[in-house]
TINUDREN-229513 format. One record per residue (C-alpha): x negated, y negated, z; residue number from 0. Coordinates in pm, whole numbers, m for minus. Example, Ala and Ser with C-alpha at 12.3 -4.5 7.8 and 13.67 -1.06 7.14 Angstrom:
<lumtis>
((m1230,450,780),0);
((m1367,106,714),1);
</lumtis>
This chain:
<lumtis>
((9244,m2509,m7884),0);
((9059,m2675,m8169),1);
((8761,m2484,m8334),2);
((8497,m2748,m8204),3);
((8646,m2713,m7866),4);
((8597,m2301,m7871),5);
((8268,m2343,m8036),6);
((8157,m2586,m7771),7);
((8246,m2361,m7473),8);
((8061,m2061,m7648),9);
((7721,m2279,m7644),10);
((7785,m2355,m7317),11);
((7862,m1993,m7161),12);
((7565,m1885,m7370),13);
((7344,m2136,m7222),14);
((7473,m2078,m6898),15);
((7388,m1754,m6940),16);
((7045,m1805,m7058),17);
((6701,m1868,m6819),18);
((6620,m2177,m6825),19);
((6371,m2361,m6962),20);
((6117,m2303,m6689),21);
((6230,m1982,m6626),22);
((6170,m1919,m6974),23);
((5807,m2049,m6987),24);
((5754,m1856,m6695),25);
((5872,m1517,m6802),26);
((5677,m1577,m7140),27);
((5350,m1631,m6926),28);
((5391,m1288,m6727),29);
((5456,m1110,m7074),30);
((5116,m1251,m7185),31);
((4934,m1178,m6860),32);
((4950,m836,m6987),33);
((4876,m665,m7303),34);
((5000,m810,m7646),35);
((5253,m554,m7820),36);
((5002,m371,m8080),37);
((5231,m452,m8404),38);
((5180,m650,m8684),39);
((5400,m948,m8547),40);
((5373,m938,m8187),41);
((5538,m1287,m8101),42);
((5797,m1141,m8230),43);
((5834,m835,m8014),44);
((5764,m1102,m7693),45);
((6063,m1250,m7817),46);
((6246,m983,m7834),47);
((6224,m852,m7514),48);
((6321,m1201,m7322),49);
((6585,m1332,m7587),50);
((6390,m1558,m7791),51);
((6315,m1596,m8175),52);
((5985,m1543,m8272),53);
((5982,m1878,m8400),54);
((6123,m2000,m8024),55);
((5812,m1816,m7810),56);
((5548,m2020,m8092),57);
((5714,m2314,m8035),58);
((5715,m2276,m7643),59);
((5376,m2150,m7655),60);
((5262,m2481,m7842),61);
((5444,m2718,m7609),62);
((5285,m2496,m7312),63);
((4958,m2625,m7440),64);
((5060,m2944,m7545),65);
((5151,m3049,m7183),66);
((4806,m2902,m7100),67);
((5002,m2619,m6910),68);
((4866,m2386,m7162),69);
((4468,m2394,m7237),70);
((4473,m2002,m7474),71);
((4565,m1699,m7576),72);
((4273,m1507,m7664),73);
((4253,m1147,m7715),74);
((4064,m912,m7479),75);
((3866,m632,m7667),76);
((3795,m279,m7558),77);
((3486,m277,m7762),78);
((3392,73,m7673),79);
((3772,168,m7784),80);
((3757,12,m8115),81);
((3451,214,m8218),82);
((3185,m56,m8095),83);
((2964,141,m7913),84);
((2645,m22,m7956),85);
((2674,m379,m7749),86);
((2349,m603,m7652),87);
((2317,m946,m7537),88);
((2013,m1070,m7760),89);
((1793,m1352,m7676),90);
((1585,m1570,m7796),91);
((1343,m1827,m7743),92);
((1347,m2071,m8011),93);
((1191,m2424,m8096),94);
((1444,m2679,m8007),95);
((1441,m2786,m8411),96);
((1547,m2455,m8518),97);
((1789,m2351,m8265),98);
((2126,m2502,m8378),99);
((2028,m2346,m8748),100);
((1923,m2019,m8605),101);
((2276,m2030,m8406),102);
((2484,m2140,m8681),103);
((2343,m1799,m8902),104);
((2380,m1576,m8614),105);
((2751,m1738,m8529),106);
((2817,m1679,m8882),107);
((2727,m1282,m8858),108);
((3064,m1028,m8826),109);
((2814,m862,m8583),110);
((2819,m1165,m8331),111);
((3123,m1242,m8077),112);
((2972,m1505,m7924),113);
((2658,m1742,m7997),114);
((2550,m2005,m7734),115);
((2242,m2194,m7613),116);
((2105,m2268,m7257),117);
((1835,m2450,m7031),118);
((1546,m2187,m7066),119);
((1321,m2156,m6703),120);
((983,m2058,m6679),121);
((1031,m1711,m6585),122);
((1316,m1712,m6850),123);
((1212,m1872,m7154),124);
((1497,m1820,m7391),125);
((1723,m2069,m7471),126);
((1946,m1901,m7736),127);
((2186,m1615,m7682),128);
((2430,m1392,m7919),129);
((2657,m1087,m7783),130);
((2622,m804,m8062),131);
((2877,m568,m8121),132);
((2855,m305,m8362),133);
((2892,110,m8425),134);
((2500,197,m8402),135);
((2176,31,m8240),136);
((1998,12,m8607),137);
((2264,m236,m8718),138);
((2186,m483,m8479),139);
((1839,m436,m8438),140);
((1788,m491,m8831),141);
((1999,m809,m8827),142);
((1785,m914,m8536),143);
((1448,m831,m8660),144);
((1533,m1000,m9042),145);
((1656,m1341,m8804),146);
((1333,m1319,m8632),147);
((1161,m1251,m8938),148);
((1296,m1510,m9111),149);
((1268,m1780,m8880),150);
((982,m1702,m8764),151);
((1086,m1623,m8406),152);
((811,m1374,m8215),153);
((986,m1387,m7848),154);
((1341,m1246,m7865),155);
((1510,m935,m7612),156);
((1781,m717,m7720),157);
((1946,m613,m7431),158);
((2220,m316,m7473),159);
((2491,m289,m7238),160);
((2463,34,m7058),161);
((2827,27,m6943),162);
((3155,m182,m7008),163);
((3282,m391,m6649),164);
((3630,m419,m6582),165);
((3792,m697,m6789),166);
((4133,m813,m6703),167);
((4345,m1119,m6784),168);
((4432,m1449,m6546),169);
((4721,m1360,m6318),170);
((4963,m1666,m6278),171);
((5274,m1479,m6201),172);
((5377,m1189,m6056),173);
((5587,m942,m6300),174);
</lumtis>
């Protein structure tokens, strides 16, 4: 037997012996239903445990979301874990000229996970809203006030969270 001949049965018992490609995608979406490995390279560890390269799982994960099959990753945090104990949803009511600046600096703020604007109501007049995260109330209630300050916002509510709801991640498969 020639050495292209031996080489090419190899590939093919260790493809036959591999998930395929589905199968693959698959088993790569119920690893990342769950937690991500907590280490410095954790696509790598994902590979790892189903047979892949690091390199292989990026490259799956970006055709996954090329074909639209794939909208994120993102990251759940345990603020409360992390040493965030002081959350609030803060809003404001802003004029409609200042709002997109006023978001933009508060967007731009370590303190803020999220900054986004809705239809205010009568009996809810704010139209601008940032989730605060940070290790003590004075933190974000001195960013908040020096915003105000500075734009010259009066009607603004800082609302702390008083406890943490369950969050989990989308379950497409079954492990």
């Amino acid at each position: 037997m020639t050495q292209t001949n031996q080489t090419d049965r190899q590939d093919q018992t260790n493809q036959a012996n591999r998930p395929n490609c589905q199968e693959q995608e698959q088993e790569l979406i119920k690893t990342l239903q769950g937690n991500l490995p907590f280490e410095e390279n954790p696509y790598e560890a994902i590979g790892k445990s189903l047979g892949l390269s690091e390199d292989e799982v990026v490259e799956m994960l970006k055709a996954l979301k090329a074909s639209d099959r794939l909208k994120r990753v993102g990251a759940i945090l345990r603020h409360q874990k992390s040493g965030y104990t002081s959350n609030a949803m803060v809003v404001f009511r802003t004029e409609q000229a200042m709002t997109e600046t006023v978001g933009a600096v508060l967007a731009a703020s370590p303190l803020v996970s999220h900054c986004y604007e809705r239809t205010s109501y009568e009996k809810w007049p704010y139209n601008l809203y940032a989730m605060f995260h940070s290790r003590n109330d004075c933190e974000i209630e001195a960013f908040v006030e020096s915003v105000a300050e500075k734009y010259k916002i009066t009607d603004f509510e800082i609302l702390y969270s008083v406890r943490e709801l369950k969050k989990t991640s989308m379950i497409f498969y079954k492990t």
